[in-house]
Each structure stands twice: as C-alpha cells, then as structure tokens.
N, C-alpha and C positions, 0 to 999 in steps of 0.2 A: 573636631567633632563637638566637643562640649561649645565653642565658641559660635558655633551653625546654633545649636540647641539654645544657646540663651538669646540669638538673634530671634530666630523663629517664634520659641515658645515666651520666651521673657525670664521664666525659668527653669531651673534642672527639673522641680516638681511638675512643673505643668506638663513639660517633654515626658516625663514617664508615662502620666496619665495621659497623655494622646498616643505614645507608643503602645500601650497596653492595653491592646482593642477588645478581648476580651473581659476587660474591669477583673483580673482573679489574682492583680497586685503581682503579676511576674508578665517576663517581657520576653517568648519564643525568639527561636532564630528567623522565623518568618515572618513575624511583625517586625521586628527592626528592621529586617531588608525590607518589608511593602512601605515601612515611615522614612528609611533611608530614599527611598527611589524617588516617594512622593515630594522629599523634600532638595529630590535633583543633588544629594550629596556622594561625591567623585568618590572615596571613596569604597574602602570593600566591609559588607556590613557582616561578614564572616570575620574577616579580622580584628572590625570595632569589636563584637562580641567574644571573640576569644581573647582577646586581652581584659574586657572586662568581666568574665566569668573565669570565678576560681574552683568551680568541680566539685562546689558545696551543693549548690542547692538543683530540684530535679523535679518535673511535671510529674502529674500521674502517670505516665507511659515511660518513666526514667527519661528522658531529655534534660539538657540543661538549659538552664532559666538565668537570664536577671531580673534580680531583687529590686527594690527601690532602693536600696543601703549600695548597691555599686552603682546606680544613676547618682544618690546622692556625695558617692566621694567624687566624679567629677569636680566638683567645686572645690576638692585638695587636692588634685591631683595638678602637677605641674607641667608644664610640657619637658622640662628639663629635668625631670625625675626619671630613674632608670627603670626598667621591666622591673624588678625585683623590688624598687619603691612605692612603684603605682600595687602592685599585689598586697602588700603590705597595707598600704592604705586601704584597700578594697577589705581583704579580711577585716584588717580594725574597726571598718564600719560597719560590718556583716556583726563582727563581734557585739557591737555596738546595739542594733539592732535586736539580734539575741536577747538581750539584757531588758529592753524595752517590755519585748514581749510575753 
C-alpha cells in the first residue's frame, strides 16, 4: 500500500491530502475505499484501514478516522515488522502529533 501511495502521489503527504476529500485533516472509511478503487489497488481498503487505525481518534458521528500521524508512519513502518510493531509505531506518531498541537 504505502509503495502504490509513493508511486502515485510522490508522497505520504500528498496521498493524504488527495485521500481526504473533504479537506477536515482526517481520512473516513469511504474515502479510502473511493481513492483505493480509483487508484485500481487489489487490495481490501477495510483492511488497509483497520490496521492503520488505533481506536483513538473519531468524526463527529463517533466513526473512526485516519489522522495524517498514521499516513505519516507509513514511511516507518516496515513490511517486516509485526502487527504489534506497526501499532506501536502508529500510536508513537499519533503521540507525536499530540505534542505538536
């Protein structure tokens, strides 16, 4: 997935901002499926998104959302890293994030 996203867009950042049709800096489960389809990626964008959401963060209707801090751990996440690694990393950047704001 991240290696389609840096093809396509060039980068993690720019992939967020084209995933996130409505510009409100978070990324629904039905925008990543309408940018997954558009960009013909095989693929299940239920999946992509439930490995990358950690059940932090929530739209105004309570739904879960990606942030741009789990677009942007793509770029640490390995492929040989384990469920429990990529999570890790995702919080740390969420954490990360946090700290900014």
């Amino acid at each position: 997935f991240r290696n389609c996203l840096a093809d396509k867009f060039g980068t993690i950042k720019k992939a967020f901002e084209a995933f996130d049709s409505v510009k409100n800096n978070e990324i629904t489960t039905l925008e990543l499926d309408n940018e997954m389809k558009q960009l013909k990626f095989p693929g299940s964008a239920r999946r992509v998104f439930n490995l990358m959401d950690v059940g932090i963060f929530k739209d105004k209707k309570g739904q879960p959302v990606l942030t741009k801090a789990a677009f942007d751990c793509l770029d640490e996440i390995d492929q040989e890293d384990t469920f429990d690694e990529q999570v890790r990393k995702i919080l740390q950047a969420h954490h990360e994030e946090d700290k900014v704001q």
